[in-house]
N, C-alpha and C positions, 0 to 999 in steps of 0.2 A: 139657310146659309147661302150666301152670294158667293160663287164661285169660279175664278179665272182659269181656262186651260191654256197656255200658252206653245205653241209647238213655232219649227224652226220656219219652214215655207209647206204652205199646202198645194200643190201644183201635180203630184202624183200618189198613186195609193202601194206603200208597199209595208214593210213592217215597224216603222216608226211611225206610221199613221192608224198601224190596228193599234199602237198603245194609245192615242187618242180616242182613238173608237171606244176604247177600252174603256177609258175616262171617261166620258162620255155615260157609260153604261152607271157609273158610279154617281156621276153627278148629272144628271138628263136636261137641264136647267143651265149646266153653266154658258158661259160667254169663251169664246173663240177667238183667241189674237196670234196673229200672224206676221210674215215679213210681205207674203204674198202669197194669193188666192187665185186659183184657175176653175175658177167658177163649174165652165163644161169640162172638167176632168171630174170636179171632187161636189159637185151642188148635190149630190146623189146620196151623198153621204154626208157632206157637212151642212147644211142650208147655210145659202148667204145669209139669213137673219138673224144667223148664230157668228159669222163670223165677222172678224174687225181689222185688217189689212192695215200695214202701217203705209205710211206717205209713200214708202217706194214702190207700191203699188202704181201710182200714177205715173209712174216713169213711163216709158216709149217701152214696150216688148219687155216690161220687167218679168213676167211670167216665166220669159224663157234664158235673161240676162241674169236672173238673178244672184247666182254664182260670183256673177264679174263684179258684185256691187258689195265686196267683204267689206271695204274701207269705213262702208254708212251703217253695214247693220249694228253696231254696237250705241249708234247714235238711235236708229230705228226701233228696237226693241226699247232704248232708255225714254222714249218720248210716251209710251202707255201709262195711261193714267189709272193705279188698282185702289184710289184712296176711298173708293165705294165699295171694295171688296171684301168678303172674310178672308178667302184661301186664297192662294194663286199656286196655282199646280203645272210646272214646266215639263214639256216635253222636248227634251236637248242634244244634238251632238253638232251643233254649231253656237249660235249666239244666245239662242230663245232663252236661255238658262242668266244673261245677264240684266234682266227687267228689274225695276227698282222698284221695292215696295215698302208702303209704309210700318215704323215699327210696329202697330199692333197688327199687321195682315203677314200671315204667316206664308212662308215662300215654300214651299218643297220641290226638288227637279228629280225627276229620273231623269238620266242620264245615259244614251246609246252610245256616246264618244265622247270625251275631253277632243279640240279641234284634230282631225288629223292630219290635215294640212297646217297648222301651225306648229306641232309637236312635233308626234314619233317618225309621220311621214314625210315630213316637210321636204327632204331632200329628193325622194319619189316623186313627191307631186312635182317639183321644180326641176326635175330632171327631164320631163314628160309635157313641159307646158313650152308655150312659147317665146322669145325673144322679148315681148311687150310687156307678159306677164309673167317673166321673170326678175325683168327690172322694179314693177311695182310690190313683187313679193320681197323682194330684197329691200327697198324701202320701205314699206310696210310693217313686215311682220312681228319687228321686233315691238312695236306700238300694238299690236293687234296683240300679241303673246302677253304684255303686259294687261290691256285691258283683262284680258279673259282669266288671267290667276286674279287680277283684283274683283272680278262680279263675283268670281265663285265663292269668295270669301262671305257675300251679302247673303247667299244661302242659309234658310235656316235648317233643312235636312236631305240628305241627297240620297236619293236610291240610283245602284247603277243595274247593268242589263247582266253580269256575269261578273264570276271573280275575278277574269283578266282584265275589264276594263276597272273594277275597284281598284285594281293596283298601279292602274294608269292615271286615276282620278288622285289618289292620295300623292304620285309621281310627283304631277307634273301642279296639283292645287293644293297638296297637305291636308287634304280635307280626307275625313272617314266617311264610307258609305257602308247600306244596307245593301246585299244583294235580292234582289229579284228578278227571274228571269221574265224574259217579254210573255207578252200570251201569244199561242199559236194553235190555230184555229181545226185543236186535234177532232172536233165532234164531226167535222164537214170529212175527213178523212176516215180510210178505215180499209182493210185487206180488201180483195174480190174472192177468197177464200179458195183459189186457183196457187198450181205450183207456178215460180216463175218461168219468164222466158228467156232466153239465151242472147240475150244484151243490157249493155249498162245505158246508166242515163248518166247528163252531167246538166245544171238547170241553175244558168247566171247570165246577168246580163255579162256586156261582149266589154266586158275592159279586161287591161292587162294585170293588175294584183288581183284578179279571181283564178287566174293561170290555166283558163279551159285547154291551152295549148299540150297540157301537161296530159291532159286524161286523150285528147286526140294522139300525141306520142305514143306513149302507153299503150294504148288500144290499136293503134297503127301498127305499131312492133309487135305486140303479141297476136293481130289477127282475132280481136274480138272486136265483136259489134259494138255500137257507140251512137246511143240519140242525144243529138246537141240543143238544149229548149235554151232561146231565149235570144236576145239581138243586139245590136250594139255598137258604137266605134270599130270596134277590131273584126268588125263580121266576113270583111273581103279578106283580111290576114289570116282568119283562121278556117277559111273556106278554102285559099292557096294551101294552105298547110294540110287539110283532109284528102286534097287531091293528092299528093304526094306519095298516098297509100292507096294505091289503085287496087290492092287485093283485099283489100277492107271494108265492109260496112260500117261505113259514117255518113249519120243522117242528119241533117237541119233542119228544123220544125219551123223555125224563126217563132213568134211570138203568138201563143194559143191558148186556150181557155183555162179557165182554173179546170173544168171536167175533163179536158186533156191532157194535163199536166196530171190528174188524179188518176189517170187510165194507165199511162207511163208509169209511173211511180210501184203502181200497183203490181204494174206485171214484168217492171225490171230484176234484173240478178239484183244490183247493188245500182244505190248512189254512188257516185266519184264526186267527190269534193276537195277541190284543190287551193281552197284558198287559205291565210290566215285572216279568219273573223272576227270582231269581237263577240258575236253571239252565234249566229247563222240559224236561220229559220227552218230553208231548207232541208236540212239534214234530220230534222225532227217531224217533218212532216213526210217525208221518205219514211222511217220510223213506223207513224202511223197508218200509215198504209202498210206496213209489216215488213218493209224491204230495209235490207242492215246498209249501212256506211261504210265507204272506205274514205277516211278522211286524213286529210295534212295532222301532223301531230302536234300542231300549235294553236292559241287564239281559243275562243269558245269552243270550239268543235271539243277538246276536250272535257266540255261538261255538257257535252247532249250527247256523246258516244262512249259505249262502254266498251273496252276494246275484249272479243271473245262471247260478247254476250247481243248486243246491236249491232256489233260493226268491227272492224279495226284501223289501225291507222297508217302510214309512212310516214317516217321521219325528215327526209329532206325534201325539198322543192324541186326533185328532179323526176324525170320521167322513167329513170332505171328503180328510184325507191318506188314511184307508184307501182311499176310493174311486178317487183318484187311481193309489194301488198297483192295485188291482185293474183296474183298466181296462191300466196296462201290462203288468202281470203277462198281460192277456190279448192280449196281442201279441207275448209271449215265449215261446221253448220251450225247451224242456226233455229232457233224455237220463234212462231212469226208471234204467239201468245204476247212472250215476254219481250219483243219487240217493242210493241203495238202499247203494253203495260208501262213502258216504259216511258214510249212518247206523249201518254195523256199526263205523265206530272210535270208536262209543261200546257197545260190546258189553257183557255181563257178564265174560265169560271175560277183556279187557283188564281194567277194573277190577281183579279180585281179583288179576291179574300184579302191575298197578302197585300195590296198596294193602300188598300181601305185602313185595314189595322195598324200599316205604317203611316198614311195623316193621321188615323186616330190617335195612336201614342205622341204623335209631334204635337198637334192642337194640346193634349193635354200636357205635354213637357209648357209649351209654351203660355197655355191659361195658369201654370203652376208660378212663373217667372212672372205675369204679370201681378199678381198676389199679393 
């Protein structure tokens, strides 16, 4: 069987790109198509010989523009040609999900996001952008909003990442989907079989709907310790904001190995996670390593933390509800067993079972309809 994996842009490696990996492992053979390819970022893991860059590749600095160039991807993903293929298997939370395929080649997309800058977030992102591109978002989007309800309709079966974003996909496309959660790479994880140590971690990049602001508060005001993994836009704001707490340890790692991120994890009280997600990786691999969650009480985290048992949660987006968690959180205990038990049923090996037996039953819905 001739098989297409399509994903959005391959330029960096994070957890939309282990579900390619993932693919990958399913189908070893298939073909790679892309908006754009950074060759020295991802040739390690995808070979160029595998993959197939659409025309905005040749653009000037597309690798790092590519963002700015929303107006063509709907044109760039429509120009691939799958009339040689059996499957085409999308990997989507921007456009990659709208490629056009012939009726007997069966389409199926998992699904990380319906757009979130065209939807739920639209107003965030525009509130956060600039003068130039807010003009074209205001001309734009409402063509961009229409293409992207009308590809999703060409879908023949959609898997989405969690039941918050199903209910985003049926929202804003009327389409039903299957959940399956991402794979996350619990084997490479695992306790150091040591009690923790007497600080938190928090492990995002540096934008502002991740809310690291919120667990440096927190942790400033209550006088606990606080390592900050990771880099980004907001790194000088949220560095001004750590000094603000001169009786506090608050640390910045900036950006370091997966083995250091696994040593952290390992020997943390608790993750802090302050974002709303639609899946979060993170928090599961904290998990695996044995260390429980305190997470926002929205968005995925509530299906990778079980509150009392993993982790628990706060309810508002403020730094007086974290605080609040984290004070009971420090009254509660915890089994790292059933932790750790918990985070391998989001393993990789589960995914590629479930993600296989969901083409499988589609190929045969759909060999039954050609009949």
């Amino acid at each position: 069987m001739k098989v297409a994996i399509v994903h959005d842009w391959l330029v960096n490696y994070g957890g939309a790109e282990r579900v390619v990996e993932a693919m990958l492992s399913i189908y070893p053979d298939a073909d790679i198509f892309t908006l754009v390819y950074d060759e020295k970022k991802m040739g390690k893991i995808f070979p160029k010989e595998k993959v197939h860059p659409s025309f905005i590749q040749k653009w000037p600095m597309a690798t790092k523009l590519y963002t700015k160039f929303l107006k063509f991807m709907p044109k760039a993903f429509e120009s691939f040609d799958f009339s040689g293929y059996d499957l085409v298997l999308c990997s989507s939370s921007s456009c990659a999900k709208g490629v056009i395929t012939p009726p007997s080649v069966p389409h199926i997309a998992y699904i990380h996001t319906p757009m979130r800058y065209a939807w739920d977030q639209y107003f965030e992102y525009k509130k956060r952008s600039g003068k130039l591109t807010r003009f074209f978002m205001d001309k734009w989007m409402s063509e961009i909003r229409l293409w992207d309800f009308v590809s999703s309709q060409r879908i023949d079966s959609i898997a989405a990442n969690s039941s918050y974003i199903s209910r985003r996909i049926e929202k804003y496309w009327n389409r039903k989907s299957t959940v399956i959660f991402p794979p996350v790479d619990t084997d490479r994880l695992s306790p150091n079989g040591k009690d923790s140590e007497d600080f938190y971690v928090v492990f995002s990049r540096f934008v502002p709907y991740k809310r690291i602001d919120l667990a440096i508060k927190a942790c400033g005001e209550l006088n606990r310790k606080l390592v900050v993994i990771g880099s980004g836009s907001q790194e000088k704001e949220l560095k001004e904001l750590a000094a603000e707490y001169k009786g506090t340890e608050i640390t910045f790692t900036g950006r370091i190995s997966d083995e250091e991120v696994k040593d952290y994890l390992q020997r943390c009280r608790a993750l802090l996670f302050c974002a709303e997600e639609d899946f979060g990786i993170i928090p599961v691999e904290a998990q695996a390593c044995g260390r429980p969650v305190i997470a926002f009480k929205k968005g995925g985290a509530l299906e990778t933390v079980v509150e009392g048992k993993t982790g628990t949660f706060f309810s508002e987006q403020t730094s007086e509800s974290l605080k609040s968690a984290i004070e009971r959180f420090e009254r509660m205990t915890f089994d790292t067993e059933k932790i750790v038990e918990h985070a391998k049923t989001f393993s990789t090996s589960r995914f590629c079972v479930q993600l296989k037996q969901f083409i499988d039953e589609t190929l045969a819905k759909q060999g039954q309809k050609r009949q």
